[in-house]
C-alpha positions as CSV (number, residue, x, y, z in Angstrom):
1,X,7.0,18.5,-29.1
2,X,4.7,21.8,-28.4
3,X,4.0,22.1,-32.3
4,X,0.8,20.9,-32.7
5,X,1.9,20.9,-36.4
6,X,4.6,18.4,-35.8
7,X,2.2,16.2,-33.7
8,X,0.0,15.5,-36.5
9,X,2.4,15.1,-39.1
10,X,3.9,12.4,-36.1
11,X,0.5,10.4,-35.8
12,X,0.6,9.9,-39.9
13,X,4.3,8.9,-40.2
14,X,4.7,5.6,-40.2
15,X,7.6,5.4,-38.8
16,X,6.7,7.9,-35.9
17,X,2.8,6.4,-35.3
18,X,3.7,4.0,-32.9
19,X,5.4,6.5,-30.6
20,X,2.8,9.2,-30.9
21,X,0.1,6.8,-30.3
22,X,2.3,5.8,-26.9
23,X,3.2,8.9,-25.6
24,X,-0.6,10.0,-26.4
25,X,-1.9,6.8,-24.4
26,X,0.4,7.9,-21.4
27,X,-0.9,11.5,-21.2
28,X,-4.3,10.4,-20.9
29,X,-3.4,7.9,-18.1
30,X,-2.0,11.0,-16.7
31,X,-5.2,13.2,-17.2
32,X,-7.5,10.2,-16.1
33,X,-4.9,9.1,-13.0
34,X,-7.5,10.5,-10.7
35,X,-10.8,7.7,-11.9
36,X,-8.3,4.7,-12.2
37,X,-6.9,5.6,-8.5
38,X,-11.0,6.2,-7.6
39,X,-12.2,2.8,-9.4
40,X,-9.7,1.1,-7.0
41,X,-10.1,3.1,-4.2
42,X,-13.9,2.1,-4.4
43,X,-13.5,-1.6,-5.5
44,X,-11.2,-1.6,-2.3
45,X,-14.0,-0.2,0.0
46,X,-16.6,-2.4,-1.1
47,X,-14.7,-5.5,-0.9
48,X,-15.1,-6.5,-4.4
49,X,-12.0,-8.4,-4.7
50,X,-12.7,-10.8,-2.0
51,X,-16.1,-11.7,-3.0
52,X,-14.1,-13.0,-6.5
53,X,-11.8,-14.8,-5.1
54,X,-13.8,-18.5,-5.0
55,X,-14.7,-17.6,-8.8
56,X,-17.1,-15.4,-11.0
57,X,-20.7,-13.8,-10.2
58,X,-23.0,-11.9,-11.5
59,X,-23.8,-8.5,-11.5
60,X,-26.9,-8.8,-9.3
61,X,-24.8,-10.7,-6.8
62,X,-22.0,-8.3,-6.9
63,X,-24.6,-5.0,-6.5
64,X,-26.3,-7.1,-3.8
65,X,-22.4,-7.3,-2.1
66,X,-21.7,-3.8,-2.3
67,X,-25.1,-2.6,-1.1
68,X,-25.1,-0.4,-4.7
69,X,-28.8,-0.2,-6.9
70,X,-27.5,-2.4,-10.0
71,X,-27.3,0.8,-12.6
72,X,-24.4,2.4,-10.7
73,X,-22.7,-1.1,-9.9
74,X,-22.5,-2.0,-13.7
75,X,-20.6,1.7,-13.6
76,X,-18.3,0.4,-11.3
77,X,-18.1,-3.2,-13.1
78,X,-17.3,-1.8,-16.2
79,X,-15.0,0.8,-15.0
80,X,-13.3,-1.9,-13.2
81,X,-13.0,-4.2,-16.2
82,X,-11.3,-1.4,-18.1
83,X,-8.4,-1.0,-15.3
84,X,-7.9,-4.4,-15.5
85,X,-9.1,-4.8,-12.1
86,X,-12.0,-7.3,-13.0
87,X,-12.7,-8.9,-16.5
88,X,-15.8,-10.4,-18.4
89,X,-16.8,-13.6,-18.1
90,X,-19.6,-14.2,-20.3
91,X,-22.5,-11.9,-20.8
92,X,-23.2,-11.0,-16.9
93,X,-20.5,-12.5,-14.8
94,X,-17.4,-11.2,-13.9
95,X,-14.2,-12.6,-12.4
96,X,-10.6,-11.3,-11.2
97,X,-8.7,-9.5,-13.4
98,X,-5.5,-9.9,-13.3
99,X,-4.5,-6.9,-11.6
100,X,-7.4,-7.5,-9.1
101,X,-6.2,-11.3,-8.8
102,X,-2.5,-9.5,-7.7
103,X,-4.2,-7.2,-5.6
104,X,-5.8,-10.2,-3.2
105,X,-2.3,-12.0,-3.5
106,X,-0.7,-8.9,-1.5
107,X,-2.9,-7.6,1.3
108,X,-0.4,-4.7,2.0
109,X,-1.0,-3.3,-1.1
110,X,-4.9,-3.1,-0.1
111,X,-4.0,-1.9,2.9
112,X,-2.3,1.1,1.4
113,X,-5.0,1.8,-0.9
114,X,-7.3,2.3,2.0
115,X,-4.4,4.6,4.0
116,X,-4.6,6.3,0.2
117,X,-8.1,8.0,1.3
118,X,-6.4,10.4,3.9
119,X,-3.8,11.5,1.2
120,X,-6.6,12.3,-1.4
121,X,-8.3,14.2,1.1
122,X,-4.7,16.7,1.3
123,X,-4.4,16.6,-2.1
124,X,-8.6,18.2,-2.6
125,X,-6.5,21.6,-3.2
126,X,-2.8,21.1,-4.2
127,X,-1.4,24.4,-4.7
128,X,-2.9,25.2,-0.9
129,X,-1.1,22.1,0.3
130,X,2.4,23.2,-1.9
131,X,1.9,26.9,-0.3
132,X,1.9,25.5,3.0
133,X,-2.0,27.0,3.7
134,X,-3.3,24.1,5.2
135,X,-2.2,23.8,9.1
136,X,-2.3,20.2,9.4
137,X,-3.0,17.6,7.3
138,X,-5.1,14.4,7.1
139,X,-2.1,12.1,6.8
140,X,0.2,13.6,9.8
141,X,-3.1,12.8,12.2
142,X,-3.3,9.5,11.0
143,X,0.6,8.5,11.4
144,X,2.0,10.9,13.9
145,X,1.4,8.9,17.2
146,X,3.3,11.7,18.8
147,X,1.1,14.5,17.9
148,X,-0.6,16.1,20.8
149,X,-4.0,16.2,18.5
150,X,-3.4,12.3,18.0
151,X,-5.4,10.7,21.0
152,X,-5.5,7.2,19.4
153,X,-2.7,4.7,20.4
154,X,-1.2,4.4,16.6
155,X,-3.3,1.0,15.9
156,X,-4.4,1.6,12.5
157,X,-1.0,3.1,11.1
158,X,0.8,-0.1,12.8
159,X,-1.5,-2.6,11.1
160,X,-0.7,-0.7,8.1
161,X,3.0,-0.9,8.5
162,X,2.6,-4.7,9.3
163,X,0.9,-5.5,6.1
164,X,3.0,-2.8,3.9
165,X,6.2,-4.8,5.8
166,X,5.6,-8.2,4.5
167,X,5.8,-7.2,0.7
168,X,9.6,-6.7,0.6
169,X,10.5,-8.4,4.0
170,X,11.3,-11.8,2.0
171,X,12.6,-9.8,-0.9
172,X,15.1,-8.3,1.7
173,X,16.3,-11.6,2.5
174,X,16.8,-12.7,-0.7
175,X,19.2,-9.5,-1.4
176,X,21.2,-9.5,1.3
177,X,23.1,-11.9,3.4
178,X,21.6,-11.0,6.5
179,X,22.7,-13.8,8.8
180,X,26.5,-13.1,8.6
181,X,25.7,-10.8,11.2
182,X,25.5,-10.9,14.7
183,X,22.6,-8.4,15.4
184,X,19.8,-6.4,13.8
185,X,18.2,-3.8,14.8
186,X,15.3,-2.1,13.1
187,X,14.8,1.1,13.6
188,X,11.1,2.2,13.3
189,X,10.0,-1.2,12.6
190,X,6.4,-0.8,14.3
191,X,5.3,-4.6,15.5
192,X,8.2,-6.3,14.3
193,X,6.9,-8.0,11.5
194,X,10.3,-7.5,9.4
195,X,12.1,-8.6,12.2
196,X,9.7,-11.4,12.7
197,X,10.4,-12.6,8.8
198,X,14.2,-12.4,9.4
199,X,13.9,-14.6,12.1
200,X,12.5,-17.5,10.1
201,X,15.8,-17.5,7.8
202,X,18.5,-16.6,10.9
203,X,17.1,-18.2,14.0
204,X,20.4,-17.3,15.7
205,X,20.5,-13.7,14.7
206,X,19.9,-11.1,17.9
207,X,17.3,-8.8,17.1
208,X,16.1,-5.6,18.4
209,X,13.6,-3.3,17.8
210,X,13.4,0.5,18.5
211,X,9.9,2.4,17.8
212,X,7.5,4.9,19.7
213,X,6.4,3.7,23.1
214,X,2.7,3.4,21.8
215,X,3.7,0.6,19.6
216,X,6.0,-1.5,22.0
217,X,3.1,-3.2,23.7
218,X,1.9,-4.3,20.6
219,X,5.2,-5.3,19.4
220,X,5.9,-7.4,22.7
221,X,2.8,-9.0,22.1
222,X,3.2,-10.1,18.6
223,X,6.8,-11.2,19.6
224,X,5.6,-13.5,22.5
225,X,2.9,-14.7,20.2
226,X,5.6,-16.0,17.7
227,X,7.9,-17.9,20.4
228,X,10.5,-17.0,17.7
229,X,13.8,-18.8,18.8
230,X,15.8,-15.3,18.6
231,X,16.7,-13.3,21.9
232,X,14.6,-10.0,21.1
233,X,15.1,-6.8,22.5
234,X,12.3,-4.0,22.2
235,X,13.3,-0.3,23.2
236,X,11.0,2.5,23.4
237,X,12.4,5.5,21.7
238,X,12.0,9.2,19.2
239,X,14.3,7.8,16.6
240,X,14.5,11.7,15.6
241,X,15.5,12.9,19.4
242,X,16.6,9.8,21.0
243,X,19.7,7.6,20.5
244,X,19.8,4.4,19.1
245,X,20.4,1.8,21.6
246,X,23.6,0.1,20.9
247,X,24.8,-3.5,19.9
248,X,23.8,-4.0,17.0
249,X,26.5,-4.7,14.1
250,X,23.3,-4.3,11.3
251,X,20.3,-1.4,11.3
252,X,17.6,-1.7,9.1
């Protein structure tokens, strides 16, 4: 596979062609990871996705959108259209793609795009990052609501989990037999929006939650807000110093 000979005697073989061509495709996905995760990153940002989502527009109307002079929005658009993201309709209008119209169906997913730009921002020098060179990074200030340099009360990274929650909370359900037990608790589960899916297919089932104390006023909050019919239990907690309070024959 390192013999350039070989890999040119593969892309004529007929037999061979298809897989060369493949495995070629998939190492320039790899080389060019970095301006598809960018393309979304900035289609994300400027809210392109939304302003689809009641049907096709123009160009103008899309630069107009993003606040972008129409030259480096057609950069965008067409960038876009290659991922997939948006797709021609026409000779100046442009719709959802379908990766873009999947993309709007899962708001967590957009969510996490956005939490993407503080990982991007670690990974501006890798090999500093691997050798441990950089003190603290990006990411641990935005989730550590423990961190003494963290003076924020862990909204953001809890709307995150809340959104990033629902994409497999009704997947969960539909895996496992949940309600043949008597109590769950989730352990780390932020505002309680897995807990608060559960509840719609096990009414009876106790539930308890156990998180850092910044989030438990939230958490109460969107519990109350519910008026789910399950007994609910929230305890303030270092799941990595503190023991897990007891009870509970389930722990997610």
């Amino acid at each position: 596979l390192a013999d350039a000979n070989f890999h040119r005697w593969a892309r004529r073989n007929p037999i061979t062609r298809f897989v060369a061509r493949r495995r070629a495709r998939s190492l320039f996905d790899m080389c060019a990871g970095f301006v598809y995760s960018q393309t979304l990153s900035a289609c994300v940002e400027l809210d392109i996705f939304s302003v689809l989502a009641d049907g096709a527009q123009s160009s103008q109307k899309i630069a107009k959108h993003c606040d972008l002079e129409p030259a480096a929005c057609e950069v965008l658009i067409r960038s876009a259209v290659s991922l997939k993201l948006l797709q021609a309709i026409g000779t100046d209008r442009y719709g959802l793609g379908v990766h873009g119209a999947a993309l709007l169906a899962n708001p967590g997913v957009l969510k996490m795009v956005e939490h993407h730009a503080f990982f991007y921002r670690d990974l501006k020098n890798p090999v500093a990052l691997l050798r441990g060179e950089q003190p603290e990074t990006n990411l641990s200030l935005f989730w550590n609501y423990s961190s003494p340099n963290n003076d924020t009360d862990g909204q953001t990274y809890t709307e995150l989990m809340s959104a990033s929650q629902s994409m497999i909370a009704e997947q969960i359900m539909d895996c496992y037999p949940i309600s043949s037990h008597q109590c769950l608790l989730d352990v780390g589960g932020s505002d309680g929006t897995f807990l608060r899916t559960v509840s719609s297919h096990s009414p009876d089932l106790g539930l308890m939650l156990f998180d850092l104390q910044p989030v438990m006023q939230r958490a109460e909050a969107a519990f109350a807000q519910a008026s789910i019919p399950n007994a609910v239990h929230c305890h303030a907690g270092d799941m990595f110093k503190d023991p897990l309070p007891q009870g509970a024959d389930l722990i997610s």
